[in-house]
C-alpha positions as CSV (number, residue, x, y, z in Angstrom):
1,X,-118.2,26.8,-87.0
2,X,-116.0,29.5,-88.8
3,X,-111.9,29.7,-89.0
4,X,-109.1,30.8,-90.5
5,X,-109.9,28.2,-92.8
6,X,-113.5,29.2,-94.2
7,X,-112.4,33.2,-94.3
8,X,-114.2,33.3,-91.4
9,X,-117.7,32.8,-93.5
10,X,-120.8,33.9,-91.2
11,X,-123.0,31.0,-93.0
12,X,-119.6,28.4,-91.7
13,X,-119.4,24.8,-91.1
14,X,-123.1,23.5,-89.8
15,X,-122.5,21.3,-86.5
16,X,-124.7,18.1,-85.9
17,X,-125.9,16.6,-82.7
18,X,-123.7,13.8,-82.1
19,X,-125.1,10.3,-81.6
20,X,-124.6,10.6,-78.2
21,X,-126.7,13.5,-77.7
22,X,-124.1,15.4,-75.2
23,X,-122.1,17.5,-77.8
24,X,-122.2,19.2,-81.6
25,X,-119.7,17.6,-84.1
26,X,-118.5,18.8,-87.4
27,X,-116.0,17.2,-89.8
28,X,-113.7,20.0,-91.3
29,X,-110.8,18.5,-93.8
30,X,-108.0,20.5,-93.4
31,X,-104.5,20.5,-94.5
32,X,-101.4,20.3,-92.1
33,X,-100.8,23.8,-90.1
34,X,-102.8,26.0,-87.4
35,X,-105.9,27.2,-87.8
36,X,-107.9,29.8,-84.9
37,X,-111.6,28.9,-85.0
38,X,-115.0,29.6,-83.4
39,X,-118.2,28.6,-82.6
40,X,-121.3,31.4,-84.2
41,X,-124.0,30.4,-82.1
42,X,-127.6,32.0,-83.6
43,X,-125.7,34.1,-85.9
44,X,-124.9,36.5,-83.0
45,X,-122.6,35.2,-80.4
46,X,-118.9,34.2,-81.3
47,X,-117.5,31.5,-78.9
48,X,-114.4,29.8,-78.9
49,X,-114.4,26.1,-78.3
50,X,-114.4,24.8,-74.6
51,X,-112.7,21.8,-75.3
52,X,-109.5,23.0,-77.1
53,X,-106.8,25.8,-76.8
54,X,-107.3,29.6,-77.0
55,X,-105.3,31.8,-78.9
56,X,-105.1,35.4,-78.5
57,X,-107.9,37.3,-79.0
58,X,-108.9,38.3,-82.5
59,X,-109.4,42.3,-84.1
60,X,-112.6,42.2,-82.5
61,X,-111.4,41.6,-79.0
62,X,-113.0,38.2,-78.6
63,X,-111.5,34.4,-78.1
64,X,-110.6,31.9,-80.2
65,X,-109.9,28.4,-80.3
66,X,-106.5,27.0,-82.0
67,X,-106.2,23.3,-83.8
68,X,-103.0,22.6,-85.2
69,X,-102.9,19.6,-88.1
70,X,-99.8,17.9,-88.6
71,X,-98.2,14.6,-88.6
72,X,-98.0,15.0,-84.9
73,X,-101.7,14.8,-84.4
74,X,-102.8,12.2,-86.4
């Protein structure tokens, strides 16, 4: 996973299988505000999350995802 809140590192958050099996988790502390985010799958392919917002799309044209942190949302 990179973001907004990694500088949008290549190497990014690593995701885990979840116990579950069905779906890749990743804990990410972050501090109250927005943050745009995507999934790097093999290094190559930029995809935003299928289970959250989209935001507009970045410089490069492509989708992101949007998580906003907050007293609201805890």
């Amino acid at each position: 996973m990179v973001g907004d809140f990694n500088d949008w590192h290549a190497a990014g958050i690593p995701l885990r299988r979840a116990p579950s099996g069905d779906r890749w988790v990743a804990t990410v502390v972050l501090r109250p505000g927005r943050y745009n985010y995507a999934f790097l799958v093999d290094g190559t392919r930029w995809l935003p999350d299928p289970a959250a917002p989209w935001t507009a799309a970045d410089d490069f044209g492509r989708p992101n995802s949007v998580v906003t942190v907050g007293a609201s949302s805890l």
